[in-house]
N, CA and C atoms as a LAMMPS dump frame, in Angstrom:
ITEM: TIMESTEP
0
ITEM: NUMBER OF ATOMS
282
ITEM: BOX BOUNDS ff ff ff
-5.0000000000000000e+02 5.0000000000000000e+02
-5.0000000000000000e+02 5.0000000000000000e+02
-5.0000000000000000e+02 5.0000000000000000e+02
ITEM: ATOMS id mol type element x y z
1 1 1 N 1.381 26.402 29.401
2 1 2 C 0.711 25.942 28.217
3 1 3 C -0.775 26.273 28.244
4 2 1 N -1.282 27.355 29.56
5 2 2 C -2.75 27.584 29.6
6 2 3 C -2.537 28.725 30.103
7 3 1 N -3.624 29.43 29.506
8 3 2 C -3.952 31.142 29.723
9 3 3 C -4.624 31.161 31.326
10 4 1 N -4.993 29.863 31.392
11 4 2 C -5.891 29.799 33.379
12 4 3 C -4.973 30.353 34.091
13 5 1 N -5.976 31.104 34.844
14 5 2 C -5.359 32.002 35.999
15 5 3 C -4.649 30.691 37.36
16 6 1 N -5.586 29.765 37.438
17 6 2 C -5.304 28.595 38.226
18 6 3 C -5.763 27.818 36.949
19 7 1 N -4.532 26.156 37.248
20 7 2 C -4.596 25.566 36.497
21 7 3 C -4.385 24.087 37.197
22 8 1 N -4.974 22.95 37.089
23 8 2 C -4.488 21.623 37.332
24 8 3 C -3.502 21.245 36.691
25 9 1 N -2.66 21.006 36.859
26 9 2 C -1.121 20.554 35.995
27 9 3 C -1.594 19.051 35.759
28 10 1 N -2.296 18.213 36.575
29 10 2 C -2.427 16.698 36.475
30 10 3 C -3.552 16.826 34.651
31 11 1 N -4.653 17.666 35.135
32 11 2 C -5.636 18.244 34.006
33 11 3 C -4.597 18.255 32.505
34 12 1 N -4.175 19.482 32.988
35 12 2 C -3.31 20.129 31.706
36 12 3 C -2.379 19.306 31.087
37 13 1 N -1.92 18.091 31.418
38 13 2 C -1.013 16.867 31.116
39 13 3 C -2.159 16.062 30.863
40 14 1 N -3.075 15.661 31.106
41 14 2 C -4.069 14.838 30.543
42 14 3 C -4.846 15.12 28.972
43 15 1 N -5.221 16.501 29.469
44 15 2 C -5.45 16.715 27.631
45 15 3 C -4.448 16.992 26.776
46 16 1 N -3.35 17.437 27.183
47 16 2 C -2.11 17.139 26.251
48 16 3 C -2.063 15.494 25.525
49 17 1 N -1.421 14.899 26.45
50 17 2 C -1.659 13.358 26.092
51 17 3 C -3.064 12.951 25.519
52 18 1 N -3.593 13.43 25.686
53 18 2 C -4.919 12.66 24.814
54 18 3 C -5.233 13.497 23.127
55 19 1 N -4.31 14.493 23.204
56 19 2 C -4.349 15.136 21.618
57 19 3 C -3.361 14.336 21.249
58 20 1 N -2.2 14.127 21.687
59 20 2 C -0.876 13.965 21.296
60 20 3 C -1.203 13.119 20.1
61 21 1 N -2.37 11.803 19.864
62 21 2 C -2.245 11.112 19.319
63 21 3 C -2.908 11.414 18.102
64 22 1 N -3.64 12.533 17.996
65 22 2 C -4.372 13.073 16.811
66 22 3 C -3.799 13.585 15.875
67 23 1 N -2.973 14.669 17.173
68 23 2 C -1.705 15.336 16.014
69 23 3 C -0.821 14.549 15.694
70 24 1 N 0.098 13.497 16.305
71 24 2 C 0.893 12.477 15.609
72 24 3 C 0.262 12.353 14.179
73 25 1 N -0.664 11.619 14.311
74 25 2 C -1.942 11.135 13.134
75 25 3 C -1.686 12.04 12.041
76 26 1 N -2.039 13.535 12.436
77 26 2 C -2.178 14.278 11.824
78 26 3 C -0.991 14.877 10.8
79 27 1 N 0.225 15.032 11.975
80 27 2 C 1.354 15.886 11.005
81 27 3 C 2.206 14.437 9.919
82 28 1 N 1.653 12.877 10.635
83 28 2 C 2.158 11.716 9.834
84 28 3 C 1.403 11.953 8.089
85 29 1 N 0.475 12.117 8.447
86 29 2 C -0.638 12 7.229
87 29 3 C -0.652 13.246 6.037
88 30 1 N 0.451 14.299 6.834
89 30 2 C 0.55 15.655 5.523
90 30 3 C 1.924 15.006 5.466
91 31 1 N 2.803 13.925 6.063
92 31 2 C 4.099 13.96 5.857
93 31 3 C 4.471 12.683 4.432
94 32 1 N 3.972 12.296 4.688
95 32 2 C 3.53 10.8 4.14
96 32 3 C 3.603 11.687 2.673
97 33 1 N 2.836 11.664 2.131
98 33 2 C 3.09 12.046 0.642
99 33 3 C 4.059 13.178 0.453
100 34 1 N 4.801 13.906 1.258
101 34 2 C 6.304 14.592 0.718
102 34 3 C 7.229 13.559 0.834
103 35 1 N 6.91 12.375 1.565
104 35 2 C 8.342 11.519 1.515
105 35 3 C 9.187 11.777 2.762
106 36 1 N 9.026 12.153 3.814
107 36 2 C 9.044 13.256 4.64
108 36 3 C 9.019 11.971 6.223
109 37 1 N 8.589 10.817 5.699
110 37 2 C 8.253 10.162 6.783
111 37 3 C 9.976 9.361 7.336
112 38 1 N 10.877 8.729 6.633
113 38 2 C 11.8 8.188 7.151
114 38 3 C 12.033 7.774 8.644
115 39 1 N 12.252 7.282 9.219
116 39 2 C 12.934 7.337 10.42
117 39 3 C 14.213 7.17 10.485
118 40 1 N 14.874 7.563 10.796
119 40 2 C 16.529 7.457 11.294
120 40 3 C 17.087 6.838 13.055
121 41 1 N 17.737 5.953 12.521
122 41 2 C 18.2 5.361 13.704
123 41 3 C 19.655 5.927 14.178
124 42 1 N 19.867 5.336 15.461
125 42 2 C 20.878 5.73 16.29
126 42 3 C 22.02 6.001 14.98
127 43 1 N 22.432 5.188 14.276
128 43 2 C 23.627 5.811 13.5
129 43 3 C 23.4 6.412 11.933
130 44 1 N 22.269 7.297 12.239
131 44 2 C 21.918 8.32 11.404
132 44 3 C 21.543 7.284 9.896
133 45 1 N 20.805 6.525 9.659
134 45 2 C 20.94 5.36 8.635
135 45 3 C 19.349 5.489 8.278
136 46 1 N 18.719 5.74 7.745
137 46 2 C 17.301 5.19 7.207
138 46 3 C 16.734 4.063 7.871
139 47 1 N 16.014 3.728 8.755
140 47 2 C 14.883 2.204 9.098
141 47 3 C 14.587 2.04 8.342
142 48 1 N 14.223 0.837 8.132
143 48 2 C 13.314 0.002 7.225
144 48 3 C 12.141 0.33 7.784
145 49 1 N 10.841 0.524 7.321
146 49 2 C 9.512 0.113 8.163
147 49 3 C 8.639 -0.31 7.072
148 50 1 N 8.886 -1.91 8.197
149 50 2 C 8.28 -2.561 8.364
150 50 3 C 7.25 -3.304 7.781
151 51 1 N 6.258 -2.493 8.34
152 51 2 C 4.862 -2.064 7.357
153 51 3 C 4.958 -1.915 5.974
154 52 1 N 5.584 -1.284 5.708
155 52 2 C 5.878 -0.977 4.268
156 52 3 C 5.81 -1.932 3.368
157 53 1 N 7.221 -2.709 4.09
158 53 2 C 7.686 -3.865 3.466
159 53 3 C 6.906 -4.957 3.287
160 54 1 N 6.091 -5.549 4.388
161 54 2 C 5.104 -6.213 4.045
162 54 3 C 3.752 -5.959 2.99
163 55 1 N 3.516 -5.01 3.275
164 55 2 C 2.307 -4.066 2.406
165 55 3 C 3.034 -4.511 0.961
166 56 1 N 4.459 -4.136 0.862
167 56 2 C 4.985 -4.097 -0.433
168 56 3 C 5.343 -5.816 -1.575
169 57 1 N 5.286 -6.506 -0.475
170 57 2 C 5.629 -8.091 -0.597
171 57 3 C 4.177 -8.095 -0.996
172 58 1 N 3.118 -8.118 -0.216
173 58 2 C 1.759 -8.842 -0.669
174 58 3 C 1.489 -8.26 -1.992
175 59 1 N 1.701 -6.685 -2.411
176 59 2 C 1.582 -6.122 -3.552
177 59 3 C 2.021 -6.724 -4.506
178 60 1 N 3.38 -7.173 -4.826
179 60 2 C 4.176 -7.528 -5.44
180 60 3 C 3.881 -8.994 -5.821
181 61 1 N 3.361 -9.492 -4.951
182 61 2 C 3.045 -10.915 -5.186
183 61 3 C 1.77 -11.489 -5.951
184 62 1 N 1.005 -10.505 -5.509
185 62 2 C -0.546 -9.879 -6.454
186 62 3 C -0.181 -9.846 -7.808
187 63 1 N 0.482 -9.132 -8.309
188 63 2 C 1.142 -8.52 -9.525
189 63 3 C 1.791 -9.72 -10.182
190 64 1 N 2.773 -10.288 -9.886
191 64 2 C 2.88 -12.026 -10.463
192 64 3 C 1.864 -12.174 -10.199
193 65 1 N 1.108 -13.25 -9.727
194 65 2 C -0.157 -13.633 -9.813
195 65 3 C -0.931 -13.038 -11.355
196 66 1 N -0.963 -11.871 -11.19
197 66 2 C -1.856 -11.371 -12.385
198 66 3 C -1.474 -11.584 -13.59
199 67 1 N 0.041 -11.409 -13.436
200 67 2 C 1.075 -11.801 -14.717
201 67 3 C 0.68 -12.816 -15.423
202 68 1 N 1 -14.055 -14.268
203 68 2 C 0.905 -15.524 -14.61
204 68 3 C -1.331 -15.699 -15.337
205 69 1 N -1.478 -15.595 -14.648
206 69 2 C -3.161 -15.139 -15.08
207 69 3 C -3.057 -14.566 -16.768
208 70 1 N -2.714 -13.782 -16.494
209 70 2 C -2.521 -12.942 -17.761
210 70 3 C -1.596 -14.058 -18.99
211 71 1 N -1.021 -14.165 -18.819
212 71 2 C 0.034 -15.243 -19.782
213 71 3 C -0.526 -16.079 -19.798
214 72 1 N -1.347 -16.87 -19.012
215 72 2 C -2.081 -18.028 -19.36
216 72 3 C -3.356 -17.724 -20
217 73 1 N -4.232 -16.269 -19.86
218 73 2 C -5.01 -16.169 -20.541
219 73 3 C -4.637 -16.172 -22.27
220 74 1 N -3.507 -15.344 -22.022
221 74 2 C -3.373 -15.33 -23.599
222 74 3 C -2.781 -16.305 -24.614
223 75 1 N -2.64 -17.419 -23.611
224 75 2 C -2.165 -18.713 -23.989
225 75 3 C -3.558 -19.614 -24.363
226 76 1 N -4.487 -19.452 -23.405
227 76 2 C -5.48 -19.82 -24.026
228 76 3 C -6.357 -19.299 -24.971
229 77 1 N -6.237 -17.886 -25.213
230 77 2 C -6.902 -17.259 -26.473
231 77 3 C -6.037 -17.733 -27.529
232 78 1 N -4.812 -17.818 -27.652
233 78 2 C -4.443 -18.519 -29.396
234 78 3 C -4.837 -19.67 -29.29
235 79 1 N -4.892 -20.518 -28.308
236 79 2 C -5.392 -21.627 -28.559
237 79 3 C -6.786 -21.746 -29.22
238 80 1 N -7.396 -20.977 -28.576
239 80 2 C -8.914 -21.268 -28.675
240 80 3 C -8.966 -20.577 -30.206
241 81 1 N -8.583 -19.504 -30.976
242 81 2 C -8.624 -18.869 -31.712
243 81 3 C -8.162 -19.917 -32.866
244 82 1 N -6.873 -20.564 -32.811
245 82 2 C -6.138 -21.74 -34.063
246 82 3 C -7.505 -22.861 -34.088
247 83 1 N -7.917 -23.274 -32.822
248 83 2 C -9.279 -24.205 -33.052
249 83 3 C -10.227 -23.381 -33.562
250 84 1 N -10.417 -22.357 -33.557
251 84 2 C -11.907 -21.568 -33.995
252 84 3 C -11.657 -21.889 -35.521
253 85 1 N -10.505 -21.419 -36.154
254 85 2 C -9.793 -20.99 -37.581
255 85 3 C -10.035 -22.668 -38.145
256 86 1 N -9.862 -23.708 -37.65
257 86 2 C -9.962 -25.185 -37.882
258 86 3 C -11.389 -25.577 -38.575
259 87 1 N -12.046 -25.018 -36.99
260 87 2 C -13.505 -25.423 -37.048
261 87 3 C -14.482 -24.563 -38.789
262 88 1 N -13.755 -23.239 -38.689
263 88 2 C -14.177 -22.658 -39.926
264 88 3 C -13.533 -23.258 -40.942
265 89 1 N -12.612 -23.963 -41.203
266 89 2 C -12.462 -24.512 -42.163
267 89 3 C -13.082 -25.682 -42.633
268 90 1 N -13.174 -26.548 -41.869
269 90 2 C -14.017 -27.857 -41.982
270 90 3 C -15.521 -27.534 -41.961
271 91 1 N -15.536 -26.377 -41.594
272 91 2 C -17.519 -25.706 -42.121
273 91 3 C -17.616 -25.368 -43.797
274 92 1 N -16.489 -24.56 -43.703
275 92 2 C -16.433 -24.327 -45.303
276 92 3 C -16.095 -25.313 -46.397
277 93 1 N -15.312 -26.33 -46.071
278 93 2 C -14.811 -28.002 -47.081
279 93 3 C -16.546 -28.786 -47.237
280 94 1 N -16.93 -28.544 -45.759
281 94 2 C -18.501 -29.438 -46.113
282 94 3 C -19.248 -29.008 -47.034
């Protein structure tokens, strides 16, 4: 794995292992957006990961949240709007 005429094998296994984790990094991060990432277990089946799933729960839960936010805002804009329509009327009777 080296053009050295003499080579440390202990060396040459050390900087191996210390890239290993860049390129992991690396070929994960062009794989990731083809979809490309899966893992497959012993009986050839799709994993779950993990990560995902959680990432995907807190997302999801955000999103209600906003819903409910949202529905109650617009629960309080007709409200506030039928009192506005009131208040202009009893301006205009005076």
């Amino acid at each position: 794995m080296t053009t050295a005429a003499e080579a440390n094998a202990v060396e040459v296994a050390r900087t191996y292992f210390r890239r290993w984790n860049c390129q992991e990094n690396a070929i994960r991060d062009w794989l990731i957006p083809l979809n490309l990432d899966t893992n497959q277990g012993y009986a050839k089946e799709p994993v779950v990961n993990s990560e995902l799933v959680k990432q995907r729960t807190v997302l999801e839960k955000r999103v209600a949240h906003v819903h409910r936010l949202a529905a109650e805002s617009r629960k309080r804009l007709r409200q506030m709007r039928a009192s506005n329509q009131v208040r202009e009327q009893q301006v205009v009777i005076s």
